[in-house]
C-alpha positions in Angstrom: 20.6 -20.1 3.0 17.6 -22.4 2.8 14.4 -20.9 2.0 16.0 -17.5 1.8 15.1 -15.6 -1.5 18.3 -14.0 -2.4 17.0 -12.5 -5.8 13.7 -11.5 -4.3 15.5 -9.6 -1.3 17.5 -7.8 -3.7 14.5 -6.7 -6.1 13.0 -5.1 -3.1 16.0 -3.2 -1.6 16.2 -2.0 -5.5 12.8 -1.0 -5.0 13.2 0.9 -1.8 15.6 2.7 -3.5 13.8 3.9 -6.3 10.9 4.6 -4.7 13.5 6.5 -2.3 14.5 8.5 -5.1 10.5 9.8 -6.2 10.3 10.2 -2.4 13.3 12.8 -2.2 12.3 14.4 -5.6 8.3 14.7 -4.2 8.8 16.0 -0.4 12.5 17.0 -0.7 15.0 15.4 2.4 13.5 17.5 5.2 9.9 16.4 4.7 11.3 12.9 3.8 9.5 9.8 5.8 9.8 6.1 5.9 6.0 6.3 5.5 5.9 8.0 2.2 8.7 5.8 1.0 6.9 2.9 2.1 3.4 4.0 0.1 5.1 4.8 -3.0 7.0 1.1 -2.7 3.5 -0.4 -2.5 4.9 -1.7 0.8 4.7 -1.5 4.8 6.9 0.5 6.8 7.7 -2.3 8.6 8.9 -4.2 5.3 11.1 -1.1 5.3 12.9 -1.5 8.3 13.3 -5.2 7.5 15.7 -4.7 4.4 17.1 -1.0 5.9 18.2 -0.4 9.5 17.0 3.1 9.1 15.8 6.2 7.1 19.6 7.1 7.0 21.0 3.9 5.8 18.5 4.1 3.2 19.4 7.2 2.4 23.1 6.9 2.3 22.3 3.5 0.4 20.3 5.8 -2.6 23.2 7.8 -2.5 25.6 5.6 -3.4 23.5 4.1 -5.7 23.1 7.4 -7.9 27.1 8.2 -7.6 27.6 4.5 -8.9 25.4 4.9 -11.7 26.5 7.9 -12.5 30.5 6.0 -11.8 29.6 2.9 -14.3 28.0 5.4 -17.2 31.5 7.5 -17.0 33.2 4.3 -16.8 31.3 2.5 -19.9 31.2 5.3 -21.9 35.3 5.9 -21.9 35.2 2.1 -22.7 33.6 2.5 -26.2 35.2 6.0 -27.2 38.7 4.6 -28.4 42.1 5.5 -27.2 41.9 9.0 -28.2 41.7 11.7 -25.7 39.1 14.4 -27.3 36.8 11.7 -28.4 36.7 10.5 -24.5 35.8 13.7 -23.2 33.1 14.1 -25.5 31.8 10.9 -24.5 32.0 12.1 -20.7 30.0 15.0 -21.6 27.9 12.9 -23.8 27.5 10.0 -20.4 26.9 13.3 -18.3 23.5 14.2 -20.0 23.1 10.3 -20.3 18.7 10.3 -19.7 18.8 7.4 -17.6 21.6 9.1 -15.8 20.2 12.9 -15.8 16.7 11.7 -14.9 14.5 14.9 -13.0 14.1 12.6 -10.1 18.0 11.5 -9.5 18.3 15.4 -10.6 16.6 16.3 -7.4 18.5 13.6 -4.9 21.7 15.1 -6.6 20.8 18.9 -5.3 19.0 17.5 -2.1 22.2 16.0 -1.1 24.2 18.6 -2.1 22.5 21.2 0.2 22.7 18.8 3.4 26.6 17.5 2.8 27.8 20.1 4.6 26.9 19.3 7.8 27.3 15.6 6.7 30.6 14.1 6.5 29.3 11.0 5.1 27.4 12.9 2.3 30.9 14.9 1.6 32.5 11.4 1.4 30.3 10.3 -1.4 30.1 13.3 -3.5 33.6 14.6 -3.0 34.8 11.4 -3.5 32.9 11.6 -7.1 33.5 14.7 -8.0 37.0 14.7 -7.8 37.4 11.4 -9.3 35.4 13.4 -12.5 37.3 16.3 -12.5 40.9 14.4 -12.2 40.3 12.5 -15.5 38.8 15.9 -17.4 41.6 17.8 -16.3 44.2 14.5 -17.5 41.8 14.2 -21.2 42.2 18.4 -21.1 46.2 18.0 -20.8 46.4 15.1 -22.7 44.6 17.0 -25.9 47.1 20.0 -25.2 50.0 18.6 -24.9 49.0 16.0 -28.2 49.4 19.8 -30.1 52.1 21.1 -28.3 50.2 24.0 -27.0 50.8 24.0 -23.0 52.3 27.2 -22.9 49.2 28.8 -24.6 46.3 27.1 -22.8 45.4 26.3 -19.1 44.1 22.6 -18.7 42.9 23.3 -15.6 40.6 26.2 -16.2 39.6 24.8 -18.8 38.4 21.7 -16.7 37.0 23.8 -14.8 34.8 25.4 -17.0 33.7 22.0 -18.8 33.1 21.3 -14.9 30.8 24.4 -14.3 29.2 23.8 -17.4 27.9 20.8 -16.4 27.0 21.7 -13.2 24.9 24.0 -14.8 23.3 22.0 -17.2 22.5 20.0 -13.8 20.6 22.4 -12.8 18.8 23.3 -15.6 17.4 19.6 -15.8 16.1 19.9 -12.2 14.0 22.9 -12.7 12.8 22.4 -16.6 12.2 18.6 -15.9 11.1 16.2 -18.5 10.6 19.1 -21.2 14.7 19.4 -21.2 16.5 19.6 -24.5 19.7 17.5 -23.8 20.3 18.1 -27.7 20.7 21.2 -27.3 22.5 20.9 -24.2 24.9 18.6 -26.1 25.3 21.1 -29.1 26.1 24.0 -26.2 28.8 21.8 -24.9 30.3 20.7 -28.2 30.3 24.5 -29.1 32.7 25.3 -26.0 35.0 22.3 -27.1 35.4 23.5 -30.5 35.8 26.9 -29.3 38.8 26.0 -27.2 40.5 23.1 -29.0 39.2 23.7 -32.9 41.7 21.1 -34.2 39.9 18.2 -32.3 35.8 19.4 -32.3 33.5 21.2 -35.5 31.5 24.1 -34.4 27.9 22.9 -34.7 26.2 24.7 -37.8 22.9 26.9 -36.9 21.4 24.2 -39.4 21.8 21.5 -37.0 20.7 23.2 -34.0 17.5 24.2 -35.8 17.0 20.3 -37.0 17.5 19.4 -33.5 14.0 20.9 -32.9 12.0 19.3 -35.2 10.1 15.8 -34.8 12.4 12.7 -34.6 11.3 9.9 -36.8 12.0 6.6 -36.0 11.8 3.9 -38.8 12.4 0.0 -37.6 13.0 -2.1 -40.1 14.1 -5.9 -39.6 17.7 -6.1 -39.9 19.2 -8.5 -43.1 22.9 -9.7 -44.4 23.0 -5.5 -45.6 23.1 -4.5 -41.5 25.3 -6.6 -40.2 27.8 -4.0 -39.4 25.3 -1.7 -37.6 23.4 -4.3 -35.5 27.2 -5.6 -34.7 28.3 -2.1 -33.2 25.5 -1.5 -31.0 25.4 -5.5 -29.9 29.2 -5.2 -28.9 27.9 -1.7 -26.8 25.4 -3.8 -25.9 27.4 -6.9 -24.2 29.5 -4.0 -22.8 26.8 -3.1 -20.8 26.5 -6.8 -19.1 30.2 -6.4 -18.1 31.8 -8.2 -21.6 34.8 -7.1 -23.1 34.5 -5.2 -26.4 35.1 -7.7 -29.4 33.8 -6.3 -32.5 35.1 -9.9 -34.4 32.4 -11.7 -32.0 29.8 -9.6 -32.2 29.6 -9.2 -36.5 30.0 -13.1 -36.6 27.0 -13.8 -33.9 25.0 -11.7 -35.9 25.9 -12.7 -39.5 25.2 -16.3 -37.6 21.9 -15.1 -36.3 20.9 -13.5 -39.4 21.9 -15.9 -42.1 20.8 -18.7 -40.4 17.3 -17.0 -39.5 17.7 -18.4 -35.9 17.1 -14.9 -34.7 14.6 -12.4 -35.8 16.4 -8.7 -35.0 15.0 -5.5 -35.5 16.9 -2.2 -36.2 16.1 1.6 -35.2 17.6 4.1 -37.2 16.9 8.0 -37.0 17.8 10.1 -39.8 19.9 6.6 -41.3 21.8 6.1 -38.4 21.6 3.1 -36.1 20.4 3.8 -32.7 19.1 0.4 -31.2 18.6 -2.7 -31.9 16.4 -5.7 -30.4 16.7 -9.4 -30.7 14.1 -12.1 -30.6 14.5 -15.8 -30.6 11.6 -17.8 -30.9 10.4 -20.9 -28.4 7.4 -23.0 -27.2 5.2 -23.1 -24.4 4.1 -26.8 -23.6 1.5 -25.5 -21.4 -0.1 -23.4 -23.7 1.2 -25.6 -26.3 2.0 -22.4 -28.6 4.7 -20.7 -30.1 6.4 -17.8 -27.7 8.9 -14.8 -28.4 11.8 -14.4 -25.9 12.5 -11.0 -26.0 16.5 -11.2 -25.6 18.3 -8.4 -26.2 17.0 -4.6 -26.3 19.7 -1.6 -26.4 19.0 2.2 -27.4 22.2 3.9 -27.3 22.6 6.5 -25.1 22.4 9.5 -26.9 18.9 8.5 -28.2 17.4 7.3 -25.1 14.2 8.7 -23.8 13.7 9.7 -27.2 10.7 7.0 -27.9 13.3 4.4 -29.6 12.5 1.7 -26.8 9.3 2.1 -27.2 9.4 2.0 -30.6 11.6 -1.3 -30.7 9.2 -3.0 -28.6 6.2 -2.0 -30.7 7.6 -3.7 -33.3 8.8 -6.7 -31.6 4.9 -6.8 -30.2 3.9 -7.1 -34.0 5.8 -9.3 -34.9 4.7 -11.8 -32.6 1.3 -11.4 -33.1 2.0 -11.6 -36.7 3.7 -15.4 -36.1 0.5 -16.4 -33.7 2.6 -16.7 -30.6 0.9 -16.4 -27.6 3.2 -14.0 -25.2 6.7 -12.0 -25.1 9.0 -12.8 -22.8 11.6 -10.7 -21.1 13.8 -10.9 -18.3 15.8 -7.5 -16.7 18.2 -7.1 -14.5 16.6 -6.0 -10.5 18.3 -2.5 -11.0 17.2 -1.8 -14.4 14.4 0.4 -12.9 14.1 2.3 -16.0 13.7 -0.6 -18.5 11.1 -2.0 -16.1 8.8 1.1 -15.9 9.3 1.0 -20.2 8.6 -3.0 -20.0 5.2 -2.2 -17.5 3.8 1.2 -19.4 3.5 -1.4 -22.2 1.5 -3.9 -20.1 3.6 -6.6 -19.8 3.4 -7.8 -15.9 6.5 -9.2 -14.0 6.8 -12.5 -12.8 6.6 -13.4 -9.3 5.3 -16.9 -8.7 8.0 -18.7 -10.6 12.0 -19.1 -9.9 14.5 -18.8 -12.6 17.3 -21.8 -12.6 20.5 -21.8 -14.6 22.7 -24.4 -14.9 26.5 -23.1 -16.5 27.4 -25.7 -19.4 
């Protein structure tokens, strides 16, 4: 493996993909070239077919990695709802409008594959394969919250999987043709609404108050987190290590951050909307020999999925931006994952540049 640049080969298949997906949501699959994927990429056709066999392997490749993203939200999101049955089918519906998730442009791949899977086995594969993995565990959360009080003889679990099902579907649909300007609020309240409809002992019926809040201006105040916020910052940071694959441990996460906190070796700042904690980001501060200046490592950034696209990030990194001008440092630093694609567009809109003459090396201790 000599000389090969493993990470670097994987940042570009991850950005053959994405650019992939603007290409699907721009021309549609019919009008769909290597060419225009290739221009949007900033890269050559040939580079293309260098890291893709073909237009189809690329194509089935962007599949899959929509239906796994969509797979790992379901999956993550289960993971943080609890044992209980009716709180982890509201977080399905919850992951289902996730933004990242629901994006117009993965919107439009969903419905472009969708109309050509039926003269596509392979296309079936994926999205069958999805879909009824989805449905199976609504219908086994529907039964489950039925049988919990004793009402199997007065209500279908299937149809009402079903409906949850179409619902969603629908609300699908409605993000590919309204676009960015969709109200997943809303959406959400709509959804809740046909949960407490059906199984009132489990879900509240959203009050025509709330919906009409839901319209107004979201404020966003980020404040630097003390001893008094421990137990927020800890909740999202165990979400937050969940994310990177980590087992929930809400023990670990309070003490790292009483740790952090108390012992100032950690500057975090929290976002909260109408007082409740929605993100969280955590800077630990360094030198640069070269530049012989202080530096901000940007660590740890996570928005919660209910308030993402919502300006949180944004406003998280403001303040992290601020701050570091406020201690003299020099730069923020910030590493992603490849396949964040959607932190990386936040991370670029706000003129920071990525990296590409230098490796990273780390050595496990």
């Amino acid at each position: 493996m000599s000389g090969v640049n493993t990470g670097n080969h994987a940042e570009r298949r991850h950005l053959l993909i994405d650019a992939t997906i603007s290409a699907i949501a721009e021309f549609g699959l019919s009008k769909l070239t290597l060419a225009k994927i290739s221009s949007i990429a900033g890269l050559t056709a040939g580079t293309v077919n260098f890291y893709f066999d073909s237009k189809e392997a690329l194509l089935l490749e962007t599949l899959n990695f929509v239906s796994e993203e969509f797979d790992k939200g379901i999956a993550f999101a289960l993971k943080t709802a609890g044992p209980d049955p009716d709180k982890k089918l509201a977080a399905i519906i919850d992951a289902s409008l996730d933004p990242e998730i629901t994006e117009h442009r993965k919107m439009a791949v969903w419905h472009a594959f969708d109309s050509e899977s039926r003269g596509r086995a392979d296309y079936q594969r994926i999205r069958g394969n999805l879909d009824k993995q989805n449905f199976s565990l609504i219908l086994s959360l529907c039964e489950q919250i039925i049988k919990n009080a004793n009402k199997q003889t007065e209500i279908s679990a299937r149809a009402i999987a079903n409906a949850i099902a179409g619902i969603t579907d629908e609300v699908w649909r409605e993000i590919l043709f309204a676009g960015e300007s969709y109200d997943r609020d809303d959406a959400r309240r709509v959804c809740l609404s046909f949960l407490a409809s059906i199984f009132p002992w489990c879900y509240s019926m959203p009050s025509e108050t709330a919906l009409t809040d839901s319209k107004k201006q979201t404020t966003i105040n980020v404040t630097r987190a003390s001893i008094n916020d421990i137990e927020q910052v800890a909740l999202l940071f165990d979400q937050y290590r969940q994310f990177y694959k980590q087992d929930s441990d809400i023990n670990l996460a309070k003490n790292y951050i009483m740790n952090r906190i108390s012992t100032e070796t950690s500057t975090i700042f929290l976002a909260k909307v109408d007082n409740r904690a929605v993100g969280f980001t955590q800077l630990y501060s360094s030198f640069c020999s070269v530049d012989a200046s202080p530096i901000i490592i940007l660590y740890d950034l996570f928005v919660d999925s209910a308030s993402r696209q919502s300006g949180v990030g944004k406003a998280l990194m403001d303040r992290a931006k601020d701050y570091a001008t406020q201690i003299g440092a020099s730069r923020l630093d910030l590493e992603t994952e490849n396949t964040n694609i959607n932190a990386q567009r936040l991370y670029e809109s706000l003129g920071y540049e990525r990296e590409t003459y230098f490796y990273k090396y780390s050595l496990e201790i």
